[in-house]
N, C-alpha and C positions, 0 to 999 in steps of 0.2 A: 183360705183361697190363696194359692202360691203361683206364680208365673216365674219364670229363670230363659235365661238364654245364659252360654256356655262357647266360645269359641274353640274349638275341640282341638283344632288343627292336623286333623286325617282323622275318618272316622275308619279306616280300612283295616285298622287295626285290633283284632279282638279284645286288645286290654282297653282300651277305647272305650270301643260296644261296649263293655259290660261296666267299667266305669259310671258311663254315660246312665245306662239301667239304673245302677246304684243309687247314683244322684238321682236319678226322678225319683225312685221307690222310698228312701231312706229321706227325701224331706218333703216327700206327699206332693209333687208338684201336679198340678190342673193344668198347664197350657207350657208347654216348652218350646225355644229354640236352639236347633242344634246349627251348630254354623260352620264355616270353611270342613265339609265333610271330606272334600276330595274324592269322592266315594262315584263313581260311573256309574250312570243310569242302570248299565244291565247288572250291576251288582248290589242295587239299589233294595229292588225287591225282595232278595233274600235274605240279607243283611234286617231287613224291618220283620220279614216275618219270622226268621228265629232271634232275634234279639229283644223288637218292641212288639211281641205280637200281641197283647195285653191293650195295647194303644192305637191311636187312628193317626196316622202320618199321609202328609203332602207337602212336595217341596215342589222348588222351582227350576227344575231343569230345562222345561222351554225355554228360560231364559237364558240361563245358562246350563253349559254342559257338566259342567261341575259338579251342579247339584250346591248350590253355597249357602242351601236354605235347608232344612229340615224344620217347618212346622209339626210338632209332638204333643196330642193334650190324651185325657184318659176319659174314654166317653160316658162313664160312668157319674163323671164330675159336670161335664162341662159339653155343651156343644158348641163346638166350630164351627164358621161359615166362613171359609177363606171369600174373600171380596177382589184384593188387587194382586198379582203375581207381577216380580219386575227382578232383575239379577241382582239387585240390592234388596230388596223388601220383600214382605210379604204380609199382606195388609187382613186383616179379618174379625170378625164378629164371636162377640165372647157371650155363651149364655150359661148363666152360673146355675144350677139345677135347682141346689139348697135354696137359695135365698132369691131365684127368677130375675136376679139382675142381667142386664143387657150393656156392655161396654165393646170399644172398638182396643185391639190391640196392633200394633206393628213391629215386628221381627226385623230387624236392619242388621246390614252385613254389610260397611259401605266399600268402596274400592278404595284401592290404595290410591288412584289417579285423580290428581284433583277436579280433573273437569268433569269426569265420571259422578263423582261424588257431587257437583255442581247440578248436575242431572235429579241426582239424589233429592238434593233440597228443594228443588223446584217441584218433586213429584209430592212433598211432604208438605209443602203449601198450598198445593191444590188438594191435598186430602182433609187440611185442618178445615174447612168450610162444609166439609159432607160429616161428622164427627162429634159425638155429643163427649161423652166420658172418654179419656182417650192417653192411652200409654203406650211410651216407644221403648225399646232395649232393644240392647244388642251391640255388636263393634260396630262403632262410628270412625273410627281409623284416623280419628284426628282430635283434639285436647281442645281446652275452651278458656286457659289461659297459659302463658310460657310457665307456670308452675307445677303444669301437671304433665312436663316432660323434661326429663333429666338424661344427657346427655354431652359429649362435645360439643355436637352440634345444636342449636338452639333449634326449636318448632319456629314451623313460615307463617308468619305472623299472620300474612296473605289469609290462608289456612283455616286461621283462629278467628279472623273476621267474617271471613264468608259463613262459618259455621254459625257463631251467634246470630250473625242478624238474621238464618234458617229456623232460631231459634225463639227470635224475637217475632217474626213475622208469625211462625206458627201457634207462639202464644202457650209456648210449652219450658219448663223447668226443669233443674233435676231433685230427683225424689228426696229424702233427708237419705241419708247412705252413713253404714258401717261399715270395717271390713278393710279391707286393702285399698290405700288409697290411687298407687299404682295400680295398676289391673292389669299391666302386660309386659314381660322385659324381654329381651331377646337371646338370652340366657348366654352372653359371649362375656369375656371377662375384658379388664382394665380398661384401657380407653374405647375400645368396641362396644360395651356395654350403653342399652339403651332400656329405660325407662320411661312408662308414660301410662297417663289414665285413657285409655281408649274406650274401654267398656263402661255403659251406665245405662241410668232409668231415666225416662224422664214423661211427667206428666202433664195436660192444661190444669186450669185452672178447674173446671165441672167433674175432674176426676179426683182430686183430693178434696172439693168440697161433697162430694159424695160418700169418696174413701179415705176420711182424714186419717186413717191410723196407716198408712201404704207406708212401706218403709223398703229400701233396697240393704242387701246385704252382699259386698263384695267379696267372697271365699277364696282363701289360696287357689293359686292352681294347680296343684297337685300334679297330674300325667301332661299336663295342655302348658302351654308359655300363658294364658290369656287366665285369668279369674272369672271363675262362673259368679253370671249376675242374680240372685235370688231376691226375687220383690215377693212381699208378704203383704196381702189386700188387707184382711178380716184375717183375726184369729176364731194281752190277752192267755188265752192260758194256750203255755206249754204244750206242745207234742212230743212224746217222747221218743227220742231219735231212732231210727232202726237201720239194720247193720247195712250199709252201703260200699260195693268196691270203688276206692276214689282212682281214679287214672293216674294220680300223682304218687303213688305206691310205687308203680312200674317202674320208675326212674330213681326210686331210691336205691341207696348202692346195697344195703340190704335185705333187698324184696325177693328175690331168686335164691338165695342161700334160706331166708326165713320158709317160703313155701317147698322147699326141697326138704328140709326139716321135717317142716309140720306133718307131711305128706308121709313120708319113711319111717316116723316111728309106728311099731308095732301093735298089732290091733286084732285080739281074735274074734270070730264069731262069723255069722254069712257071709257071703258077698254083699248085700244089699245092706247088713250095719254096718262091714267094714267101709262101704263106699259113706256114708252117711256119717261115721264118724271121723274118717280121714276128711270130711268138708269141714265137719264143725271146728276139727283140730286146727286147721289152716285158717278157719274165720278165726279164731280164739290168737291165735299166733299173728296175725295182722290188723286184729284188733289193739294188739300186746304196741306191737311197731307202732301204732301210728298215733298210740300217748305218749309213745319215749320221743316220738319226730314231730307229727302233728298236732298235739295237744291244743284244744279250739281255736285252729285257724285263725279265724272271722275277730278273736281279739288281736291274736298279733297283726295284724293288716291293721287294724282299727287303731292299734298303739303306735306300728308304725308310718298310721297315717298323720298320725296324731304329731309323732315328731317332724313329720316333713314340713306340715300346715305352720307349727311353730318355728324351724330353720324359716321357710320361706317369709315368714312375719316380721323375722328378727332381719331379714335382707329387706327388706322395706327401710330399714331403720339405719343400714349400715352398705348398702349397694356395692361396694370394692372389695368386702372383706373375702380375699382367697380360702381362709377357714370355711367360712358357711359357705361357698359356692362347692367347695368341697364335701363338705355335709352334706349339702341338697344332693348331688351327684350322687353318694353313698347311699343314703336315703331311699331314691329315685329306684336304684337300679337293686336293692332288698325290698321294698314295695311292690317292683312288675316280680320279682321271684317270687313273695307269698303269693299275688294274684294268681299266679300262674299254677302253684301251688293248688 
């Protein structure tokens, strides 16, 4: 059983979308929040039914216009029952299929405005009294000591206190956590550079003594500034591939000279063989191309996902180094080319 929230930071984007897919599909998630989508109500529907159409999605656009909630679970796993909708939250009902368990979860996106978020904690103390088993995630927009914000400028202490004692009244913690301890920088160099834990899990006391193995896992962030939050509750054969035109062919600088080729060499016999083997020749010929260019994809993306999640870990450790913000850049922008790929 896996839960995530993710602060995307514009979902408008198809490297996004399909990112976002990735992540739910590739670590089995049950119940997701997608957050700061940016994404307008009338672009909202379309965007869910060719990207998450597999899934049951409700967000909070009554509240706001924005849309800064996407609740996401797979109905196959899990039935939702959203409960509370508010421009920060979105409060609801978790029924786990396998195992018939029943917990309340909350998706939070808090504002950046303190007194907003004031709002906030006030609506999450009157939730904790309705609430048996019960876990929050998502950006909290604000740190829970000056340790988990690095900066020129220091975190408003103000801030730091109003939040704990939201914390302490509701009787909730944070989950044990891996992963990036920062969870969000604002990706500007030298003294502009902000660091800070923004994103986490956090449980009462009847949800780890139910779910003592919960654990959160904080993941680079890869396409987003923000680290997808991954909380873990509880812990085939091969197809063989067939010939598919990929769109990314098109754009290679040898795909018009390759099918011009293929096509022109000579071929005796009917009309209807020569038409049938002038196609096979041309599949055979951009078959040829796209082991010398695209040779399995889905690894390189994977390897060079692999080195960005590691730049970005080693910038945890090292936040000034002009080297690896350069890396990450590099990185960044051969990463959206094989996606795109």
């Amino acid at each position: 059983m896996r839960i995530a929230s993710w602060n995307i930071r514009g979902g408008n984007d198809p490297l996004k979308q399909q990112d976002a897919l990735t992540f739910l599909r590739s670590h089995r998630i049950d119940v997701f929040g997608l957050l700061e989508t940016r994404v307008k109500e009338k672009n909202a529907l379309k965007i869910v039914r060719h990207v998450f159409k597999e899934y049951k999605v409700v967000h909070n656009y009554k509240e706001h216009y924005n849309g800064r909630i996407w609740l996401i679970w797979k109905p196959s796993s899990v039935t939702v029952t959203p409960l509370l909708f508010n421009s920060q939250f979105i409060h609801c009902e978790v029924l786990h299929h396998a195992t018939d368990h029943r917990f309340h979860v909350t998706m939070i996106y808090a504002s950046n405005n303190a007194r907003e978020r004031d709002m906030l904690w006030s609506h999450l103390i009157n939730i904790k009294n309705t609430v048996k088993e019960w876990l929050l995630l998502g950006d909290f927009n604000v740190v829970r000591t000056v340790d988990e914000h690095v900066s020129k400028t220091p975190a408003h202490l103000a801030d730091i206190l109003d939040f704990n004692a939201c914390l302490l009244q509701c009787e909730v913690d944070d989950v044990y956590g891996t992963g990036s301890v920062l969870t969000w920088n604002n990706k500007q160099e030298d003294e502009g550079q902000v660091w800070s834990k923004l994103d986490r899990a956090l449980a009462n006391s009847s949800w780890l003594t139910t779910f003592p193995a919960t654990s959160a896992n904080f993941l680079t962030p890869g396409i987003s500034d923000h680290s997808p939050t991954l909380v873990t509750v509880f812990e085939d054969q091969k197809v063989p591939a067939r010939f598919s035109f990929l769109n990314c062919w098109i754009e290679h600088p040898d795909y018009h000279t390759t099918v011009q080729n293929a096509w022109m060499e000579p071929v005796t016999g009917s009309l209807q063989f020569k038409l049938f083997a002038k196609l096979k020749n041309v599949k055979t010929k951009l078959t040829s191309m796209h082991k010398n260019n695209f040779t399995d994809i889905s690894s390189q993306i994977s390897s060079c996902k692999d080195q960005l999640q590691q730049c970005q870990q080693q910038l945890q450790t090292d936040l000034h180094s002009m080297a690896l913000l350069d890396q990450e850049r590099a990185l960044l922008a051969q990463y959206v080319q094989l996606k795109k790929d």
